[in-house]
C-alpha positions as CSV (number, residue, x, y, z in Angstrom):
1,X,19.5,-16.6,13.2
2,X,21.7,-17.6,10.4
3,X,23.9,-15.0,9.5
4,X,23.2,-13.6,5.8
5,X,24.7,-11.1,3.2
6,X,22.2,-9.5,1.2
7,X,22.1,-6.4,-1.1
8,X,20.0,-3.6,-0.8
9,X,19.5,0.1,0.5
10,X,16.8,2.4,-0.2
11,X,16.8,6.3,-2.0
12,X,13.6,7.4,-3.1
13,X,12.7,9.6,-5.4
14,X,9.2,10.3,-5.9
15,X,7.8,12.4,-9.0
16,X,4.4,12.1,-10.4
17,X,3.9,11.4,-14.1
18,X,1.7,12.9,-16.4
19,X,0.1,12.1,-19.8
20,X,0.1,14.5,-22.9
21,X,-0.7,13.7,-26.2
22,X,0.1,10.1,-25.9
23,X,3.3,10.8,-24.3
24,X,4.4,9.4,-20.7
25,X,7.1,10.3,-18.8
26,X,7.5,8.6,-15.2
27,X,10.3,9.1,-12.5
28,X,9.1,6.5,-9.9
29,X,10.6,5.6,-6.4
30,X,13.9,4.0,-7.1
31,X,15.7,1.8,-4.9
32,X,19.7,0.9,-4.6
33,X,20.9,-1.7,-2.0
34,X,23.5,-2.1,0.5
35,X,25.2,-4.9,2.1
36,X,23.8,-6.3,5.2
37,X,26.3,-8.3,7.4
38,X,24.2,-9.4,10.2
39,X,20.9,-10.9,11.1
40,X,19.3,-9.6,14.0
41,X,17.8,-11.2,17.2
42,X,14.3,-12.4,16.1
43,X,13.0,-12.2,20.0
44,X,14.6,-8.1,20.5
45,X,12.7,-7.7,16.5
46,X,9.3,-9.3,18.3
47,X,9.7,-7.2,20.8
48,X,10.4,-3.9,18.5
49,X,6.9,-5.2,16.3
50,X,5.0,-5.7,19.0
51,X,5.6,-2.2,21.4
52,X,5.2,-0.4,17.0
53,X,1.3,-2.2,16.6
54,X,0.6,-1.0,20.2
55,X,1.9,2.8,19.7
56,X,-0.2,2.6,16.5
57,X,-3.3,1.4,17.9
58,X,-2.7,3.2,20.8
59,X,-1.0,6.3,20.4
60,X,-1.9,7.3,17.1
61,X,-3.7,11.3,16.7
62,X,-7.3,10.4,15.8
63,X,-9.8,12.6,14.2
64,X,-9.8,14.9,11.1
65,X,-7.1,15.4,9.5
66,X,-6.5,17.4,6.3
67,X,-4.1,16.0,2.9
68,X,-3.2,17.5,0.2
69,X,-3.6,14.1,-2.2
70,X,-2.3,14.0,-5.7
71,X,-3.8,10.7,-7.2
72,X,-3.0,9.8,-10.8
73,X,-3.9,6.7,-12.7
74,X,-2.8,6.0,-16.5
75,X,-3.9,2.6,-19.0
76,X,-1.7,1.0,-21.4
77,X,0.9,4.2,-21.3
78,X,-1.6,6.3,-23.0
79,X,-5.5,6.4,-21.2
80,X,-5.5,8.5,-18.3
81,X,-8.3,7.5,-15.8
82,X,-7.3,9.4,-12.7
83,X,-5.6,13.1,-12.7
84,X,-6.8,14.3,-9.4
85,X,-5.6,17.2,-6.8
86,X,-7.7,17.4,-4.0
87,X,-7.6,18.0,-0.4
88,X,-9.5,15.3,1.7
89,X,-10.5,15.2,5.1
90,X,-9.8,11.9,6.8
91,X,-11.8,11.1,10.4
92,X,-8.9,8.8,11.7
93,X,-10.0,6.4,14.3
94,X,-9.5,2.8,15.8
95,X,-12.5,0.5,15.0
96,X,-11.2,-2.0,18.3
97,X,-8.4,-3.5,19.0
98,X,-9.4,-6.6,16.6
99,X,-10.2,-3.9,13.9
100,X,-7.2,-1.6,13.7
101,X,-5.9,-1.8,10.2
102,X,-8.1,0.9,9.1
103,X,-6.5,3.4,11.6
104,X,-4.7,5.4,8.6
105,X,-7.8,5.3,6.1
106,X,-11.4,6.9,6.5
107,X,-14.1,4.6,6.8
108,X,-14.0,1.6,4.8
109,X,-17.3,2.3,3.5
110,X,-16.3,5.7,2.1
111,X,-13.5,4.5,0.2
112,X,-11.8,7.9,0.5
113,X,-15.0,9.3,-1.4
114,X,-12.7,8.4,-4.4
115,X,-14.4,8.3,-7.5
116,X,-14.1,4.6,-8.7
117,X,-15.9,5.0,-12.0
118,X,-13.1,5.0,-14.5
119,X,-12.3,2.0,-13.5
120,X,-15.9,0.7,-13.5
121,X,-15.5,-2.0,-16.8
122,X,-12.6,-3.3,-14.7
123,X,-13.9,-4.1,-11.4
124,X,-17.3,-6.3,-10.4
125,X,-21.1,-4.6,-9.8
126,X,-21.8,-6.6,-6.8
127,X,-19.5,-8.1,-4.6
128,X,-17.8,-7.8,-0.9
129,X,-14.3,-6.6,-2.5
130,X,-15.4,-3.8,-4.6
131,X,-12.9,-1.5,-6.1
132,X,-9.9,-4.1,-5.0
133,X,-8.7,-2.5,-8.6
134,X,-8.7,1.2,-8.5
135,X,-8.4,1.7,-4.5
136,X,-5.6,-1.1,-4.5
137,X,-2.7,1.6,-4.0
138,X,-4.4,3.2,-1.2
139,X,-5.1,-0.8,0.6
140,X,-1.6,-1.3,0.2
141,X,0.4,1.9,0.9
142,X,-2.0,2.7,4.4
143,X,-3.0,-0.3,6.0
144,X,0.4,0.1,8.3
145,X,-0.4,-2.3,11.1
146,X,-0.9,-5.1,7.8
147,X,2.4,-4.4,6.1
148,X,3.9,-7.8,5.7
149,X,7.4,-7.2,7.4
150,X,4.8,-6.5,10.4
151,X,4.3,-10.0,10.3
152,X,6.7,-12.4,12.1
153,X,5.6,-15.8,10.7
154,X,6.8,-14.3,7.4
155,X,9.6,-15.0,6.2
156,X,11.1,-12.0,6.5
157,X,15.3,-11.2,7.3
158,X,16.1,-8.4,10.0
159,X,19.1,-6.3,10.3
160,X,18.9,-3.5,13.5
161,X,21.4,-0.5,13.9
162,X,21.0,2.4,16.7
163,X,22.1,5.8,15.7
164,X,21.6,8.6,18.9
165,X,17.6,8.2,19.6
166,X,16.5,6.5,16.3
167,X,16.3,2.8,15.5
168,X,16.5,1.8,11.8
169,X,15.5,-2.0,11.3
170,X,16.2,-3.2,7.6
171,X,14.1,-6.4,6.4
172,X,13.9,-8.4,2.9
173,X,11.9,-11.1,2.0
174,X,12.4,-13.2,-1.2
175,X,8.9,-13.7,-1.9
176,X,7.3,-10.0,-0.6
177,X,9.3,-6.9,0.3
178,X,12.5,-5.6,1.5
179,X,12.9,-1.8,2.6
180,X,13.3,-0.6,6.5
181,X,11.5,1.3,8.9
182,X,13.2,3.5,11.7
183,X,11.9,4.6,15.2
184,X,12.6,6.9,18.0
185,X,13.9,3.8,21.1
186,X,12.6,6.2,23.6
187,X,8.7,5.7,23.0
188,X,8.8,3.6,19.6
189,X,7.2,6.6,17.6
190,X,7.7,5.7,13.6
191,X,9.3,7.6,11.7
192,X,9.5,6.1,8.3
193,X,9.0,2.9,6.2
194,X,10.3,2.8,3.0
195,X,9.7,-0.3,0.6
196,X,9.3,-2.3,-2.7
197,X,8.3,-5.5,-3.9
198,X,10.9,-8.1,-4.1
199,X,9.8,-9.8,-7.4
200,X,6.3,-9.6,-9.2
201,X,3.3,-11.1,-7.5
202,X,0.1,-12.4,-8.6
203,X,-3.4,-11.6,-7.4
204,X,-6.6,-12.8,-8.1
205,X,-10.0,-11.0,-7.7
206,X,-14.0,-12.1,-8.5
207,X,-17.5,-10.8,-7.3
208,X,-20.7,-13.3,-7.2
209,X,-23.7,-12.2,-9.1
210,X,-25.4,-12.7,-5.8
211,X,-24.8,-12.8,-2.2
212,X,-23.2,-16.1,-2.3
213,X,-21.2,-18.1,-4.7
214,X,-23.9,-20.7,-5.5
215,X,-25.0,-17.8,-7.7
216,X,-21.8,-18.0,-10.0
217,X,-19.5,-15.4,-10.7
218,X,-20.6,-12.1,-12.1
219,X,-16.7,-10.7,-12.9
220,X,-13.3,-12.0,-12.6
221,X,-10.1,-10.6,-12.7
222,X,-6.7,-11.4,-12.3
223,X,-3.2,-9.0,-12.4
224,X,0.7,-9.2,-11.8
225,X,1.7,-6.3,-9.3
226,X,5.2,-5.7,-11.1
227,X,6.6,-2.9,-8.8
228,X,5.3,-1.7,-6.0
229,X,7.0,1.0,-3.7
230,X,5.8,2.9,-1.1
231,X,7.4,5.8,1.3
232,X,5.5,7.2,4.7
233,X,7.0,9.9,7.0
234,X,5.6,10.4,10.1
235,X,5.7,13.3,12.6
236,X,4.7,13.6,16.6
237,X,2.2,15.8,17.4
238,X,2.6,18.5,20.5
239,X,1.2,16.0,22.7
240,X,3.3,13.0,21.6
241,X,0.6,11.5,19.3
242,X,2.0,9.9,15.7
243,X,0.6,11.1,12.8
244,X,1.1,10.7,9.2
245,X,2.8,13.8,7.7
246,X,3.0,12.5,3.8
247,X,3.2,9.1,1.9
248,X,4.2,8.9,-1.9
249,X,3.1,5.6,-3.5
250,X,3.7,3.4,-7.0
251,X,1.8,0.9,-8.6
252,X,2.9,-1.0,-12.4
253,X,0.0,-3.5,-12.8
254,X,0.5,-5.4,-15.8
255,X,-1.2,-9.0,-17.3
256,X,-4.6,-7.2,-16.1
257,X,-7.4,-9.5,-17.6
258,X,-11.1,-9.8,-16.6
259,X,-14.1,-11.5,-17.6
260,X,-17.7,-10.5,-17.0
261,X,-20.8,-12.9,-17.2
262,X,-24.7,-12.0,-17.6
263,X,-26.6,-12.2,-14.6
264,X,-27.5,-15.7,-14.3
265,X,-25.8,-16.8,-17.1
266,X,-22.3,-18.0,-17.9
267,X,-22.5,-15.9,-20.6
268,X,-19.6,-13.6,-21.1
269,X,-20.7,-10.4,-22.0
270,X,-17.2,-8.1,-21.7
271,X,-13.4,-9.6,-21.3
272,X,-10.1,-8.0,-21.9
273,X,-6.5,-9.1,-21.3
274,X,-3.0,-8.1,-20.9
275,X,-3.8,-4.7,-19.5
276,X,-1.7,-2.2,-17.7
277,X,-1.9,0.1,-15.1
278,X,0.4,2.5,-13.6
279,X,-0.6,4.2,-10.5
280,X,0.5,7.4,-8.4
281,X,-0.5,8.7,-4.9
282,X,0.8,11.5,-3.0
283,X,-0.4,12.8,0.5
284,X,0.7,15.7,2.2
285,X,-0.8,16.8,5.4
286,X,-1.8,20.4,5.7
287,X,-1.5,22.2,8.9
C-alpha cells in the first residue's frame, strides 16, 4: 500500500441539546486530527475485519438488555419533534449468519417501539423503507457489522498501532468516514469505534402507492447528511461475551425536501424543501 500522510485524530465530546423558547444550544461530538505516517498491511487489516464480524456474530451477549436512551430531535433550529428519556428493553439476537446486521437493534419490525409520528408528513404511508427518516440515526449508529470501514472493497486508508493488549486501527475514506476502532489482540473483543463523515452525502428515499412501482410513487424525499458522528464503547461480560455499554450519536440533515402524491394520481397533495434536522441519541446500559 502506498504510503500516505493524512490529518486527523478523534476527541469526542458528546452533550445533548435542548430547545427553549426558540433558542438552541448544541455541543456535538467534535473531532481534531492527527498525522498518520504509514499505511498498514491490507491482508493483516483483512485478517483483523474478518476475526471482528465473527466475534460479533459469534460472540456477542444476546438477550434483554436494558438502556437508558436519551433521544432528541429538533426542525429548522426551533420545532422540537423528539425529547425522549426512556429506558428500553432490547431482545439482542443473531437472525443467521446471512442476517447479522440487526445484532445490536431489536427486531426490525419493532423499530425500537419508537414513536415515528412526528415525523409522519416527512416520511411515506406505505412503503418497504418506512421511517428511513426519523429512525435514520439509530440505522446508522448500530448496524456495526454494516459500518463502511467494515467493508474492504471500500476505499478506505488503514493505519494499525499496538499498545500492551489493545489494537487501535485508524481509517479515512475521502468519500465516507474516517475515525478508528481499537480491540483487545488477545480475542478481538471491540472496544470502541469512534467516527464522522468525511464530507456531506446525499441520500434519496421514495415509497410506492402500492406494492410495486408500476403503482407510481406515493412520497419522495431526498436529504444531505452534513455531519454525522457516532461514538460506541463496549464492555465484556463475566463470561467473555461483548456487549454494548453506551453509544452517543449526531445527525445535521439539511436540503430535506419531499413530495407527496394522491393515491393514484400524480397529483401532489403536500411538498416542502430545504428542511433541517438535527438529531441526538444517547444509550447507556443499566446494570
Amino acid at each position: 500500500m502506498k504510503k500516505i500522510f493524512l490529518l486527523f485524530a478523534l476527541i469526542f465530546a458528546f452533550q445533548f441539546c435542548y430547545s427553549q423558547e426558540n433558542e438552541i444550544n448544541k455541543d456535538t461530538i467534535s473531532l481534531k486530527e492527527v498525522l498518520i505516517k504509514k499505511g498498514s498491511n491490507r491482508k493483516e487489516m483483512k485478517a483483523i475485519i474478518k476475526k471482528i464480524k465473527y466475534n460479533l456474530r459469534e460472540n456477542y451477549n444476546l438477550g434483554s438488555i436494558n438502556y437508558l436512551m436519551n433521544h432528541f430531535s429538533i426542525k429548522d433550529d426551533s420545532d422540537t419533534l423528539v425529547n425522549s428519556k426512556t429506558i428500553k428493553k432490547l431482545e439482542i439476537k443473531v437472525l443467521s449468519q446471512f442476517n447479522i446486521h440487526s445484532m445490536l437493534i431489536d427486531d426490525p419490525k419493532k423499530s425500537f417501539d419508537i414513536d415515528t409520528s412526528p415525523y409522519a408528513r416527512f416520511e411515506p404511508n406505505i412503503s418497504n423503507n418506512d421511517h428511513l427518516l426519523s429512525l435514520s440515526i439509530f440505522y446508522n449508529s448500530l448496524h456495526v457489522n454494516d459500518f463502511d470501514f467494515f467493508d474492504m472493497s471500500r476505499d478506505y486508508k488503514y493505519k494499525i498501532s499496538k499498545e500492551g493488549d489493545v489494537t487501535t486501527v485508524t481509517f479515512i475514506a475521502t468519500r465516507f468516514y474516517s475515525g478508528y476502532f481499537s480491540f483487545n489482540n488477545i480475542n478481538y473483543n471491540l472496544i470502541r469505534i469512534a467516527f464522522k463523515n468525511t464530507k456531506p452525502y446525499d441520500y434519496y428515499s421514495w415509497g410506492y402507492q402500492g406494492i410495486s412501482s408500476e403503482s407510481g410513487f406515493e412520497f419522495e424525499s431526498q436529504w444531505k447528511y452534513n455531519k454525522v458522528t457516532v461514538l460506541l464503547d463496549f464492555i465484556e461480560t463475566d463470561k467473555g461475551r461483548l456487549l454494548l455499554k453506551k453509544m452517543d450519536a449526531m445527525e445535521e440533515l439539511t436540503q430535506f425536501e419531499f413530495k407527496r402524491h394522491l393515491s393514484n394520481s400524480k397529483r401532489v397533495i403536500d411538498q416542502d424543501r430545504n428542511i433541517k434536522f438535527y438529531t441526538t441519541l444517547s444509550m447507556r446500559i443499566l446494570d
